[in-house]
C-alpha positions in Angstrom: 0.7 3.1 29.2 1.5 -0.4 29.3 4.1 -1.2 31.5 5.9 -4.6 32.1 4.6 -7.4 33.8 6.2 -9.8 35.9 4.7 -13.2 35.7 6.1 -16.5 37.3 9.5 -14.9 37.3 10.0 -13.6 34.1 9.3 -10.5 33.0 7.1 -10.0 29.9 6.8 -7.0 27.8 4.7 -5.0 24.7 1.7 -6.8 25.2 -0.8 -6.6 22.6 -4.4 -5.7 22.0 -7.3 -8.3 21.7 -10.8 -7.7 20.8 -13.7 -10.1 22.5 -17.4 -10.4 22.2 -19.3 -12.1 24.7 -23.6 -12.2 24.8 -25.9 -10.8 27.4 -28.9 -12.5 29.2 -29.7 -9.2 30.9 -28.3 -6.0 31.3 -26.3 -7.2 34.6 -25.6 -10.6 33.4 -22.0 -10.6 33.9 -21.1 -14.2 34.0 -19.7 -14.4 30.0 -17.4 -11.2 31.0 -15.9 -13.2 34.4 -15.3 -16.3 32.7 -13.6 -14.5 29.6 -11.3 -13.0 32.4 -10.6 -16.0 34.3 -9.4 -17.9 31.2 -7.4 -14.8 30.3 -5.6 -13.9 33.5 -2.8 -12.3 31.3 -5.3 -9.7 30.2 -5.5 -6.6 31.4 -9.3 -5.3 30.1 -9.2 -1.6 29.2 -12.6 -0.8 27.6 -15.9 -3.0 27.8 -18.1 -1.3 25.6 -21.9 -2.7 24.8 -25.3 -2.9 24.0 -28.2 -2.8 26.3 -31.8 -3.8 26.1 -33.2 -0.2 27.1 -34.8 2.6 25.1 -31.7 4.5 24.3 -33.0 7.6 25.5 -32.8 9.8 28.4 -34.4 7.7 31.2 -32.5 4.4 30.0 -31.2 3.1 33.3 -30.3 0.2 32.1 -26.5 1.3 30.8 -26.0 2.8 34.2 -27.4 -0.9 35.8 -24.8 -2.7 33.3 -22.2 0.1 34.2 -22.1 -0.9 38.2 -22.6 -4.9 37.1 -19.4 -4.6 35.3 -17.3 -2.5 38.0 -18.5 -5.1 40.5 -18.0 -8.6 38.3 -14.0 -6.7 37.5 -14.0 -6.0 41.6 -14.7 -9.8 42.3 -12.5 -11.1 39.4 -9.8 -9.5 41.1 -10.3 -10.5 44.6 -10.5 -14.4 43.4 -7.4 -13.6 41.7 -5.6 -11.6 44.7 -6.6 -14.2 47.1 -5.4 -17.2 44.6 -1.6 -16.4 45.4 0.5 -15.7 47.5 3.4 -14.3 45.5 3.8 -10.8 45.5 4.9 -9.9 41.8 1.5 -11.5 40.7 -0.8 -10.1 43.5 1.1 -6.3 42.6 -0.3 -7.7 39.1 -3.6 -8.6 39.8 -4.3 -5.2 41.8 -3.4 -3.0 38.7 -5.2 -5.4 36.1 -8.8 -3.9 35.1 -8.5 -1.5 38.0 -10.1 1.9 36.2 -11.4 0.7 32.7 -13.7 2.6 30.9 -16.6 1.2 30.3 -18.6 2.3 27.4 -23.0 1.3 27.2 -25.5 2.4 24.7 -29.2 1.5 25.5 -31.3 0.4 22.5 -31.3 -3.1 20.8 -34.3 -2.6 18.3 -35.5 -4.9 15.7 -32.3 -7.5 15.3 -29.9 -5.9 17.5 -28.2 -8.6 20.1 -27.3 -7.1 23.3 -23.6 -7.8 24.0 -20.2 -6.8 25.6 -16.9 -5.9 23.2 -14.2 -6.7 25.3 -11.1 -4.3 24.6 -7.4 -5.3 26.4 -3.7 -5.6 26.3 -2.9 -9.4 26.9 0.9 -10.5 27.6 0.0 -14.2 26.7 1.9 -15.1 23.8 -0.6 -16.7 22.3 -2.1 -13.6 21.0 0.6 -12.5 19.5 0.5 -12.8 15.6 4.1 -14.8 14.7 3.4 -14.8 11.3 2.5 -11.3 10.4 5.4 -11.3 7.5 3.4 -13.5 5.6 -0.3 -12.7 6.5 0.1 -9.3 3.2 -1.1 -6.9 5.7 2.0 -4.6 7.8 -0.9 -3.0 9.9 -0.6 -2.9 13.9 -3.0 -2.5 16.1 -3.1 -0.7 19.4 -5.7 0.1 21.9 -5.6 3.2 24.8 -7.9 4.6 26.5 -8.7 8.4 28.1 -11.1 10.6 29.6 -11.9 14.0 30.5 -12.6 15.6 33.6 -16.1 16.1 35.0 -18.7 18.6 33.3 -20.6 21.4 35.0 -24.1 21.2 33.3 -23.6 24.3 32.0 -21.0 22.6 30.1 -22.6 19.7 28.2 -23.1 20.2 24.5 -20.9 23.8 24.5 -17.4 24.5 22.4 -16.2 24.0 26.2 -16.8 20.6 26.4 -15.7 19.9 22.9 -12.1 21.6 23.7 -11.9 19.6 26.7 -12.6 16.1 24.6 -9.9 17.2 21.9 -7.5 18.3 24.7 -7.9 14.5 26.2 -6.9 12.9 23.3 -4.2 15.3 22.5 -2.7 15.2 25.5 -2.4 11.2 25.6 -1.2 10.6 22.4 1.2 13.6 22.9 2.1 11.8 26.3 4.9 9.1 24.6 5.4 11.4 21.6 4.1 9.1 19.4 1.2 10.7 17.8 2.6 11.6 14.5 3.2 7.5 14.1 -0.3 7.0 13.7 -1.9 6.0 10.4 -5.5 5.5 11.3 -7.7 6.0 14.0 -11.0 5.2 15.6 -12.2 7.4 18.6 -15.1 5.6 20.5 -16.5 8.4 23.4 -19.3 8.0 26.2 -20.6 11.9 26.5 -22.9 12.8 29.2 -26.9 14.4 29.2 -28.6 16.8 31.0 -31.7 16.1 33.3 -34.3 18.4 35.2 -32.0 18.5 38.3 -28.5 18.7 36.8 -30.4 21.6 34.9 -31.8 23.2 37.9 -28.1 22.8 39.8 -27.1 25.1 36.8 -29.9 27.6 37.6 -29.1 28.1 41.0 -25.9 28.8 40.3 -26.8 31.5 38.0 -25.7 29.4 35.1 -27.6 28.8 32.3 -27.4 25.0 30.2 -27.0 25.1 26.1 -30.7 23.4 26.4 -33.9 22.9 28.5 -34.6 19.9 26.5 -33.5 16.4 27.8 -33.2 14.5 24.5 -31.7 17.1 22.7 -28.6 17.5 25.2 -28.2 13.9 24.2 -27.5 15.2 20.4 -25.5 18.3 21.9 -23.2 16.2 23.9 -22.7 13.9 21.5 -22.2 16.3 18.7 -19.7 18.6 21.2 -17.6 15.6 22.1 -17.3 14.3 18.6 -16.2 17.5 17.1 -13.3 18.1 19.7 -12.4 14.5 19.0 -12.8 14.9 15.2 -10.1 17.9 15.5 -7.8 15.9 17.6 -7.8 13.0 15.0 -6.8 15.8 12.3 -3.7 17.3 14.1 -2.6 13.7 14.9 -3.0 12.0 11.3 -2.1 15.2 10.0 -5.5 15.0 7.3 -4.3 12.2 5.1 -7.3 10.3 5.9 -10.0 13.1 5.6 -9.8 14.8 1.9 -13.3 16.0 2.3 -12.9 18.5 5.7 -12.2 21.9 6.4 -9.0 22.9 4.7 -8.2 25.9 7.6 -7.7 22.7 9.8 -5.9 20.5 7.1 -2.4 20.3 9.5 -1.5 22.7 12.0 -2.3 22.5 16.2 -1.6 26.4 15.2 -4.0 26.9 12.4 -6.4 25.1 14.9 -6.3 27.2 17.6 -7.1 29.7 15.4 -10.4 28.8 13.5 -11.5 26.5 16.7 -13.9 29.5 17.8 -15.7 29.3 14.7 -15.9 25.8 14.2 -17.2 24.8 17.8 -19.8 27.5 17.2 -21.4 25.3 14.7 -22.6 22.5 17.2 -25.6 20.8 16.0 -26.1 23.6 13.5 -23.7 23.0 10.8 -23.5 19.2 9.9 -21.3 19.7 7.0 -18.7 21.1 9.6 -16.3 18.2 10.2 -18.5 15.2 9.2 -15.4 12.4 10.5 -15.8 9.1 9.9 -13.6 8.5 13.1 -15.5 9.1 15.5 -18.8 7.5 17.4 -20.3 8.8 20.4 -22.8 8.1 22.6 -25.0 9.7 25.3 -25.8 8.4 28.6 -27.1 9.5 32.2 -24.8 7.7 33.7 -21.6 9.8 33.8 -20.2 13.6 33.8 -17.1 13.2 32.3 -16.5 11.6 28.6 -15.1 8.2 28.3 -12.9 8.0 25.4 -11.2 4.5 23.7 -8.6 4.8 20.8 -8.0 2.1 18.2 -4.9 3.3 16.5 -3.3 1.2 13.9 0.3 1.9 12.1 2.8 0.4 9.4 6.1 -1.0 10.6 7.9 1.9 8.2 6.4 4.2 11.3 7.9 2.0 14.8 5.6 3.5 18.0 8.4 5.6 19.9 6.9 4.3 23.2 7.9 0.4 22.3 11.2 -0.3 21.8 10.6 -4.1 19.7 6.8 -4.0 20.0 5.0 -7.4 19.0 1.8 -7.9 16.7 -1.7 -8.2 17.7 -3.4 -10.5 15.4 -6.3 -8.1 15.5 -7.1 -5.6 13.1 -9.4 -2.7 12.3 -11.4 -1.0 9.2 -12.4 1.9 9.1 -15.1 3.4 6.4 -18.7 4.9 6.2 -22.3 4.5 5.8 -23.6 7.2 3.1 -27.2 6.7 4.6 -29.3 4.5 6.6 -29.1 1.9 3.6 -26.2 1.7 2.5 -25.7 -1.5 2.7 -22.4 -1.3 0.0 -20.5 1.3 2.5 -20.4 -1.6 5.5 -19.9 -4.5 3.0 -16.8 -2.7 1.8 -15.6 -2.4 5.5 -16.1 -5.8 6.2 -14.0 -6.8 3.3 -11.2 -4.8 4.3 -11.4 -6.2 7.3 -11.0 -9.4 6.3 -7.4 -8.6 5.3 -6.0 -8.9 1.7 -6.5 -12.6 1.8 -10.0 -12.4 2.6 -9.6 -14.9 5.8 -9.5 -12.7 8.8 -12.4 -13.4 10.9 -14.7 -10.7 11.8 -15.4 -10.1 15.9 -16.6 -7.2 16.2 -18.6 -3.9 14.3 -19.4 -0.2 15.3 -22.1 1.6 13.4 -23.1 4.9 14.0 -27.3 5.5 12.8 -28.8 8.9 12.1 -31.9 9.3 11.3 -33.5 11.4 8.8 -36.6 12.6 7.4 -36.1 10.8 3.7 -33.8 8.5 2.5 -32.8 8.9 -0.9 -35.6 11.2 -1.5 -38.1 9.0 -0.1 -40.0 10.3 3.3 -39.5 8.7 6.1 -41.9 9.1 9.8 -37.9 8.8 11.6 -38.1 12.4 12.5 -42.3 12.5 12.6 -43.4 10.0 14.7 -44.2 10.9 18.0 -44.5 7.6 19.6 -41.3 5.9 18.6 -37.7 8.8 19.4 -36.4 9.2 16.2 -32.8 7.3 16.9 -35.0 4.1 17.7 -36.1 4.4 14.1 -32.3 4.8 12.7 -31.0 2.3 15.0 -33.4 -0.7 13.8 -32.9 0.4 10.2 -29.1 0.5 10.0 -28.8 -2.6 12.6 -30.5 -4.7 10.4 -28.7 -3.0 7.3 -25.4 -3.7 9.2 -26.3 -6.7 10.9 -26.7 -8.3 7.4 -23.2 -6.9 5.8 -21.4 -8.8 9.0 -23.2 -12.0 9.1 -24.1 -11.5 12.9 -26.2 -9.6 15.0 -24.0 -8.5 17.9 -23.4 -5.2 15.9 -23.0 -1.9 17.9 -24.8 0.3 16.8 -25.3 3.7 18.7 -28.1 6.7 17.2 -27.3 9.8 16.9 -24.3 11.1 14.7 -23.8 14.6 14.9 -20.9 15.5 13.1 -20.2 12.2 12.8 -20.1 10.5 9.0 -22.3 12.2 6.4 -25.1 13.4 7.6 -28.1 11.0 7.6 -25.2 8.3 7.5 -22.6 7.6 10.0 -19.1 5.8 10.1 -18.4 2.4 10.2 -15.5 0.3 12.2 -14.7 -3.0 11.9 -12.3 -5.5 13.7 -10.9 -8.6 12.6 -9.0 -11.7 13.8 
């Protein structure tokens, strides 16, 4: 939670979430991200989450290499900042600011695809608070938190055990200030784990066996585990108002949850008519155990957050919708115009697109799932980047493959933030 913040002796409260984009030269290139923070020193970064130029697959190193980059460029940013005063209100600052932020990379920037960092964080400056939110027609707020789980045994990567866990994450957090029922809309962005040869073989010779042998297609499990614990979390705390087309059994109850949670868990990867949200997007990588979870939450002033007490406005502001397939080209358009706020002059920063790939598109074939020398989520991810990239007007789209349980299937969901 955010707490208050004492800054050249006064103390400043409810600060308020800001969205930035800055481009990558490399995968490590971390110089756009330092000097974002060093002309914000008010912000305290709680999520970077962005593209790298690898494959996307299972040997993709490079989101681990831009993982460490980032740890290190926050670890310097705060030593220039510690060592720049003397006073001990701001140093206390400085040494809590950006200290454990998740940090969020998908490998693969096929066909248009910019890489790029999105820059998630609470600022205190005033200056990004919106003053004239009475008269902008849109009574939305948006908030940004951020979770994560506890480390996975292999054993546990893709099971109903990891996707309890996820939903118990984001349940327990928003539970934390009571203020989930406040909520009117939410996007849930996770960083799952994978399974290798050796994390595989740990398993074995500890008598455990791992829901697959198959490296690439624990990506899919993981992703598909962690998305559906997140999709049941969403229900309970929206209460279903936003998902008409899901299962009825889980329509409003924690209670009625627990009870059909067995069955629906069992349908991992097998069932992809089983919770299809559109608010959730998650990504695989080698580079953690544990899932990595940011929240975008937005609410109406009608609904004040019980854990601020005269909570300011961000001037940022999120849509949330879906891709029916790879081309829909309509579904992110209509997202992007939401976004844009009801006087169509909001300015778009930033886009998360979810790609799954299938073997025809509006009964047309494709060679998505065929092809032997290209993974199949390359395919989707160069087909619905330039699809999405087009809708936005700019290239620095996010867009991860692989949407189990995630949108439709062969489509995905679709976020979109605004200034």
């Amino acid at each position: 939670r955010a707490p208050a913040l004492v800054h050249c002796g006064m103390v400043l409260e409810n600060p308020v979430a800001v969205v930035a984009v800055v481009d990558t030269a490399h995968p490590g290139d971390t110089g756009p991200l330092e000097r974002w923070m060093d002309t914000n020193p008010l912000a305290d970064i709680l999520c970077v989450l962005g593209k790298t130029e690898g494959n996307g697959c299972v040997n993709d190193f490079t989101r681990g290499y831009a993982t460490s980059a980032i740890q290190a460029a926050l670890g310097r940013v705060r030593s220039r900042r510690l060592g720049a005063t003397a006073n001990d209100d701001e140093r206390n600052r400085y040494s809590r600011f950006t200290a454990d932020p998740a940090i969020i990379m998908s490998g693969g920037t096929e066909g248009v695809l910019c890489p790029h960092f999105i820059i998630f964080a609470n600022s205190w400056d005033e200056a990004d608070a919106d003053e004239n939110h009475d008269d902008d027609g849109d009574d939305a707020a948006f908030e940004l938190h951020v979770t994560r789980t506890r480390d996975f045994k292999p054993e546990e990567v893709g099971t109903p055990i990891m996707a309890r866990e996820t939903r118990r994450a984001i349940e327990e957090y928003l539970s934390d200030g009571g203020s989930a029922p406040n909520w009117d809309d939410m996007f849930v962005q996770i960083k799952c784990p994978l399974l290798t040869p050796e994390r595989i073989a740990e398993a074995a010779a500890r008598g455990e066996t791992c829901a697959t042998t198959d490296c690439y297609e624990s990506m899919a499990l993981s992703r598909g585990a962690s998305s559906l614990g997140a999709a049941v979390a969403v229900e309970i705390a929206l209460g279903n108002k936003n998902e008409p087309h899901t299962q009825s059994a889980l329509a409003y109850s924690a209670t009625v949850v627990a009870e059909v949670e067995d069955y629906v868990y069992a349908k991992i990867c097998e069932d992809y008519s089983m919770f299809p949200s559109d608010h959730v997007s998650s990504s695989a990588g080698v580079e953690l155990m544990h899932c990595e979870i940011l929240m975008m939450l937005t609410r109406r002033r009608e609904h004040p957050s019980t854990t601020r007490e005269s909570p300011r406005r961000s001037k940022f502001r999120m849509a949330r919708g879906r891709m029916a397939d790879a081309i829909d080209l309509a579904g992110v358009t209509r997202c992007v115009e939401r976004a844009r706020g009801p006087r169509g002059t909001n300015e778009i920063v930033a886009a998360i697109v979810k790609a799954d790939p299938a073997a025809s598109v509006r009964g047309r074939r494709t060679t998505m799932l065929s092809d032997s020398d290209i993974h199949s989520t390359r395919h989707a991810r160069a087909a619905v980047g330039g699809v999405a990239a087009a809708a936005v007007g700019d290239c620095r789209v996010y867009v991860s493959g692989g949407a189990e349980h995630q949108g439709p299937d062969g489509g995905g969901p679709v976020c979109v933030i605004s200034r």
